[in-house]
C-alpha positions in Angstrom: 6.1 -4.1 -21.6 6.6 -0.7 -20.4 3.9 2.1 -21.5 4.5 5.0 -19.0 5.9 6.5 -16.1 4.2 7.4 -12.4 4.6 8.2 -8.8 2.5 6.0 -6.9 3.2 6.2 -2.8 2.0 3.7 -0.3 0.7 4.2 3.4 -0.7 2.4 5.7 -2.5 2.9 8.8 -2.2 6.4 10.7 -2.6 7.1 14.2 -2.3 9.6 17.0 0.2 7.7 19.5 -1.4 3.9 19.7 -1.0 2.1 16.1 -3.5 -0.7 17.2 -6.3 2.0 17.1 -6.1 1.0 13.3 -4.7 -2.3 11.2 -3.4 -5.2 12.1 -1.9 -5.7 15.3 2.3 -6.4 16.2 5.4 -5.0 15.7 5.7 -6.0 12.1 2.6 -3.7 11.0 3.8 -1.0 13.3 6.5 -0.4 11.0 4.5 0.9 8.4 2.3 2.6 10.5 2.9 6.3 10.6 1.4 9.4 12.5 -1.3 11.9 11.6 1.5 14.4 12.0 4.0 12.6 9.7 0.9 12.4 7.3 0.5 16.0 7.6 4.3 16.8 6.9 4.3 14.3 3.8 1.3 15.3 2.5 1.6 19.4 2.6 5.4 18.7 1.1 4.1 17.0 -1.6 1.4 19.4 -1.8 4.2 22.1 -2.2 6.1 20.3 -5.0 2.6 19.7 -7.0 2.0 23.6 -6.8 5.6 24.3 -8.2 6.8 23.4 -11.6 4.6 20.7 -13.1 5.7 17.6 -12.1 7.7 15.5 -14.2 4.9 12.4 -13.9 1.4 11.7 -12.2 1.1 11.3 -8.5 -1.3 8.3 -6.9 -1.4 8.2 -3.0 -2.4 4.4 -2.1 -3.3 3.3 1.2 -2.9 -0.7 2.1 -5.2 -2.7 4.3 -8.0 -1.2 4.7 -7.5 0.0 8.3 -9.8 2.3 9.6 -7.9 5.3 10.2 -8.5 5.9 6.3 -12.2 6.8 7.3 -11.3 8.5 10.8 -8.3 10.6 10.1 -6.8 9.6 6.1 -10.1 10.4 3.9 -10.5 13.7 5.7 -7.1 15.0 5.4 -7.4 14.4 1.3 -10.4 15.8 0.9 -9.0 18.7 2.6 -6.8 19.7 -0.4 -8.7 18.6 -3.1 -7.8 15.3 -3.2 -8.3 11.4 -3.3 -6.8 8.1 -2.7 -6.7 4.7 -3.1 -7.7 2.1 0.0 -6.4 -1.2 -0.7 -8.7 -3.3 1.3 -8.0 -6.8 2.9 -11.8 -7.7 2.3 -11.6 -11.0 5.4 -11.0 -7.8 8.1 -14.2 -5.7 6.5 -15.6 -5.0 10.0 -13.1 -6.1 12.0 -11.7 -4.3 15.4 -9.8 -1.6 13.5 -11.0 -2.3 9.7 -13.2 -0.3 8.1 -17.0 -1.3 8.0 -19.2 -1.9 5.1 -21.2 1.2 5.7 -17.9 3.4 5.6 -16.2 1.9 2.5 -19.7 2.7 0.7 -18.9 6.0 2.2 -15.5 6.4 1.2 -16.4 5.0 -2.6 -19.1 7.9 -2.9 -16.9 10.6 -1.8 -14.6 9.8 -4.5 -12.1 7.8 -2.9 -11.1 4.6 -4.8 -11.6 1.7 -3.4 -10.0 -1.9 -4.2 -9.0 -5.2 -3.3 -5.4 -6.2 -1.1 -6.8 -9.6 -1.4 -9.2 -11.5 1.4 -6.8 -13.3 3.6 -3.2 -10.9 3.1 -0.7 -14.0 2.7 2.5 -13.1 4.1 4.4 -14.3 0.9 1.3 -13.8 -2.1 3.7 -15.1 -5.0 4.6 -18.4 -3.0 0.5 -19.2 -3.1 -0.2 -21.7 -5.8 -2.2 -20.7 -8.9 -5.7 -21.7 -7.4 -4.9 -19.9 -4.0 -4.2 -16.8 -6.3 -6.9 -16.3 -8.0 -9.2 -17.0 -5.4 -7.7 -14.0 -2.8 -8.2 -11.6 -6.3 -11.4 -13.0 -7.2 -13.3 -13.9 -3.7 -12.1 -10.4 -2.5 -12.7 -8.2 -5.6 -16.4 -10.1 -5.1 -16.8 -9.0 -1.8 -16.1 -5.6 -2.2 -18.6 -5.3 -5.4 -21.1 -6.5 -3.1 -20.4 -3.7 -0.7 -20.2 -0.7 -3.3 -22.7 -2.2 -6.0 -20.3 -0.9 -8.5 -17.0 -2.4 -10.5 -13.7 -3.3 -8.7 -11.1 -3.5 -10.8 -7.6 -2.3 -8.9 -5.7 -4.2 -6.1 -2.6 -4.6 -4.0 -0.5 -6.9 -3.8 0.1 -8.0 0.1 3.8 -8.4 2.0 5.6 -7.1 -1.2 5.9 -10.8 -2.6 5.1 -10.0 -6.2 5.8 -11.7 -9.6 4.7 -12.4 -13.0 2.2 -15.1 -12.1 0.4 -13.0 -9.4 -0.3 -9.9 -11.8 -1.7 -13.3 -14.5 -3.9 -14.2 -11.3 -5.3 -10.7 -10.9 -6.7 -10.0 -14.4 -7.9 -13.4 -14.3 -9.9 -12.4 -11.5 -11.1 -9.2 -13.3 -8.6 -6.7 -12.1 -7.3 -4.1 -14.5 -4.8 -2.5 -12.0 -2.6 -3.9 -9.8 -0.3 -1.7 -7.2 3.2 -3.6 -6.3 5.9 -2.7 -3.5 8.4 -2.2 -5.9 10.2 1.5 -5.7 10.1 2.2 -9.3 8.4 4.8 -11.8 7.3 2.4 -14.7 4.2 1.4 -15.6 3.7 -1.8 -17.1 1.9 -4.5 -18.6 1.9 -8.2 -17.5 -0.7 -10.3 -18.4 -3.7 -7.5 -19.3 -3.0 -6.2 -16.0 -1.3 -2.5 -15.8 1.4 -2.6 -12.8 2.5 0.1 -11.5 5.6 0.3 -8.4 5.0 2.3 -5.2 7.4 4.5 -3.0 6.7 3.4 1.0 6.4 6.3 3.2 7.1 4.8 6.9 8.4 5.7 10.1 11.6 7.7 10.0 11.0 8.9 6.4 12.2 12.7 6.1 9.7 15.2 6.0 10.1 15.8 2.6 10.7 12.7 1.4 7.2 12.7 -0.9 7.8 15.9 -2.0 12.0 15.0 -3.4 9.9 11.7 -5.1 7.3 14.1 -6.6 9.9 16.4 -7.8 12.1 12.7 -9.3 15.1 13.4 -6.7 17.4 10.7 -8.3 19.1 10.4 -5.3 16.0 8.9 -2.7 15.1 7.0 -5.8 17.9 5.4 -5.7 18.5 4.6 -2.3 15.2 3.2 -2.2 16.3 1.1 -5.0 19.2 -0.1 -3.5 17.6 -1.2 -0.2 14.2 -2.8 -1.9 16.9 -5.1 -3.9 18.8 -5.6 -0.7 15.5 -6.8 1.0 14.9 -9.1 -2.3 17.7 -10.2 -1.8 17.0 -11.5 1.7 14.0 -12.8 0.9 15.1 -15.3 -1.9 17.6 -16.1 0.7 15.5 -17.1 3.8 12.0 -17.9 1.8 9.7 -18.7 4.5 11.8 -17.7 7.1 11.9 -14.2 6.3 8.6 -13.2 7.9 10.0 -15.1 11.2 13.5 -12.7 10.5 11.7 -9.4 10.3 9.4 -10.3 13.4 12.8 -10.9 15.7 14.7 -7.7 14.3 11.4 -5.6 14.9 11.4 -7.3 18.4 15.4 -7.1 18.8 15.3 -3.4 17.9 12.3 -2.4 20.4 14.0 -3.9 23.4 17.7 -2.4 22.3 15.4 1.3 22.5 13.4 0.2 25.4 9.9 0.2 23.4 8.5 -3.0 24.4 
């Protein structure tokens, strides 16, 4: 059931030249790993589109992982404007060679930052997981986290962009009342007592502007988003547990082909 519209965009790790400084490691991760100057072009374009003409819906900035360039470089860049985000965290890395620490999620949570779950393990395909696997990435990492910050949990991620009915069932299950997809798309809905709301990726190669045309509704990037999210479903239904193996030899293909290995 639909009950609104909103902008939510997804990052990932951000780094100054070497994107293991933060994340997980290989080509695959790099891909959404972006630089502290693309942050800064993304985030003062979209900071120019919010000063404009009200936008047309609410804007959420989500970051995925729980890498720690959200403490080192992310957090402060926010703050710097007057705002604050979301870190998704994959709660089996808290503490882990570039993760953040216990100590700075507490941090982050009490500067006003919101902090939730992208489940404890990050399966590379979450909606193939059976029921029981499900419920315990929501519920063993929402746990985790609550023990960290002493305080509620209720929003997560979903990992790898596998999403379906079933896993937004698993996470209120588990407690969650918010659930962040991959999917480019403005609705917000309601599956299972869960609200689910679709993100815009900003990656490598995205145009300067490309937060500040969403924030203004550009029809056009929305679309063409769209159209290659569907394509990418597409050729996931297609090659099911093969895809992940795909994706890791195109990454690898297209490094060598510009010399980048």
């Amino acid at each position: 059931m639909e009950i609104g519209r909103e902008l939510t965009l997804l990052l990932h790790d951000v780094h100054d030249g070497d994107p293991s400084t933060s994340g997980f490691l290989g080509a695959a991760a790099d891909r959404y790993k972006i630089t502290r100057a693309d942050l800064e072009a993304q985030l003062s374009g979209l900071a120019q589109a919010l000063a404009g003409p009200r936008p047309p819906v609410p804007v959420t900035l989500t970051f995925d992982d729980g890498g720690a360039s959200y403490y080192t470089t992310v957090a402060e860049r926010l703050e710097a404007r007057g705002w604050r985000g979301h870190c998704l965290v994959t709660s089996g890395r808290v503490g882990g060679p570039g993760f953040l620490d216990a100590g700075q999620i507490r941090e982050l949570h009490g500067r006003g930052h919101v902090i939730g779950t992208h489940s404890v393990t990050h399966p590379e395909r979450f909606a193939a997981c059976g029921w029981d696997k499900m419920l315990r990435e929501w519920a063993d990492s929402r746990s985790a986290l609550q023990d960290i910050l002493g305080d509620e949990v209720t929003v997560g991620s979903v990992p790898g962009g596998y999403f379906s009915p079933r896993v937004a069932q698993a996470a209120a299950a588990a407690g969650l009342t918010t659930l962040f997809t991959s999917e480019p798309e403005t609705r917000v809905r309601r599956i299972g007592g869960c609200t689910v709301l679709g993100r815009f990726t900003i990656r490598p190669g995205c145009r300067a502007d490309f937060a500040a045309r969403l924030a203004r509704m550009d029809a056009l990037v929305r679309a063409e988003e769209w159209a290659a999210w569907n394509g990418k479903k597409i050729l996931k239904f297609a090659l099911g547990a093969r895809y992940s193996r795909f994706t890791r030899w195109a990454t690898h293909f297209k490094f060598e082909e510009r010399g980048e290995r």
